[in-house]
C-alpha positions, 0 to 999 in steps of 0.5 A: 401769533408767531409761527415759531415752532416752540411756540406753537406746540398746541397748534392743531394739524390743519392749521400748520399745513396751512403755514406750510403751504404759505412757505412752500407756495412763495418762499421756498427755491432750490439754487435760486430757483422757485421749487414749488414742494415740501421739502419732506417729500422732496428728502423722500425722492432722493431716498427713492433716486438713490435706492432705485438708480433710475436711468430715467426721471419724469417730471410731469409739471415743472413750474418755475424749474426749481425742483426738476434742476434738483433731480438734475443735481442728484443725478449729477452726484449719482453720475448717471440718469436723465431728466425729461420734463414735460409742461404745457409751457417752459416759458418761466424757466431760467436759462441755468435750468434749461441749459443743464446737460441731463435735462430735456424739455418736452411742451404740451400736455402731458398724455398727447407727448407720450409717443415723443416721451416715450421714444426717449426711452430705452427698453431696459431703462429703469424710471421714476415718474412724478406727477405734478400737473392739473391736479384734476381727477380726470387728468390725474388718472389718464396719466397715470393709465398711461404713463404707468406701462414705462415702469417695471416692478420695483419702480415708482410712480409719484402722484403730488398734491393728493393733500388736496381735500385730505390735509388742505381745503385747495385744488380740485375736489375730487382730485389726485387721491381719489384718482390714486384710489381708483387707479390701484383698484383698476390695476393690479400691477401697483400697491400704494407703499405707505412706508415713504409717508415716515415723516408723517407730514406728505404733501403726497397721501397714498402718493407713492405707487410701485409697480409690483407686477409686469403686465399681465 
């Protein structure tokens, strides 16, 4: 079997996700640079940046670097906003990624940095945080419980890899989507806007949160 598309117009769902993943996991780079997503999901985040105009980025996993340096050029195209980068380790980073001017890095786990996160943040910036780290279901929802009360109504919080055990037999189980799910049942403040999934294939299912409501 090849897997070029005409040929395979019978292939079942699961089957090309998995083709997928294999591409994305270990072929796909920006600029040079390992980027570990769906190129779908990514077309989405640029939507998002363009629509919203957030002055802050927050990437909560960041791998090889590929897609935080991708954030960086849309961000350059725009002329405004910053990315903060956060990962237990930016060892296996390419220099051409740190040293770019709208990026700041940020080692440790994620919810122990949030003072130092948060402090690079002003009062009336508008953000967009994208959650890539353990995938696990407990970590999951602490970060969403605590990074959610950055956003304001109108800005989105992006949990990656809900795929997992909804798509894909991979990553923890239970995982993000089920932490997706209990955090919205917990909090008001955000809906799960289903329309960012129009490409049908999303690496993010029930991923992409507004916040709708201040704090109440």
């Amino acid at each position: 079997m090849t897997d070029y598309m005409e040929e395979n117009l019978d292939m079942p769902l699961r089957k090309a996700l998995a083709v997928m993943q294999d591409r994305i996991m270990n072929q796909t780079t920006y600029w040079g640079v390992k980027a570990l997503k769906n190129p779908l999901d990514h077309w989405v985040y640029q939507e998002l940046i363009y629509e919203n105009q957030p002055d802050i980025i927050i990437e909560i996993g960041n791998a090889s670097g590929g897609s935080t340096l991708s954030l960086a050029h849309i961000c350059d195209l725009l002329g405004r906003g910053k990315i903060i980068g956060i990962d237990l380790s930016h060892e296996g980073i390419p220099d051409s990624v740190k040293n770019h001017r709208r990026i700041t890095f940020i080692e440790g786990d994620a919810c122990q940095r949030f003072i130092d996160v948060a402090k690079l943040i002003a009062a009336n910036d508008r953000v967009l945080i994208i959650e890539d780290s353990s995938h696990a279901y407990q970590n999951t929802l602490k970060v969403l419980r605590t990074y959610s009360v950055l956003l304001k109504p109108g800005d989105y919080f992006i949990v990656e890899d809900s795929i997992c055990h909804h798509g894909l037999p991979v990553g923890p189980n239970p995982g993000p989507y089920e932490a997706i799910e209990a955090f919205v049942k917990e909090n008001r403040n955000f809906e799960i806007d289903r329309s960012r999934e129009s490409f049908l294939i999303t690496w993010n299912p029930k991923g992409y949160l507004r916040r709708i409501n201040p704090d109440k």
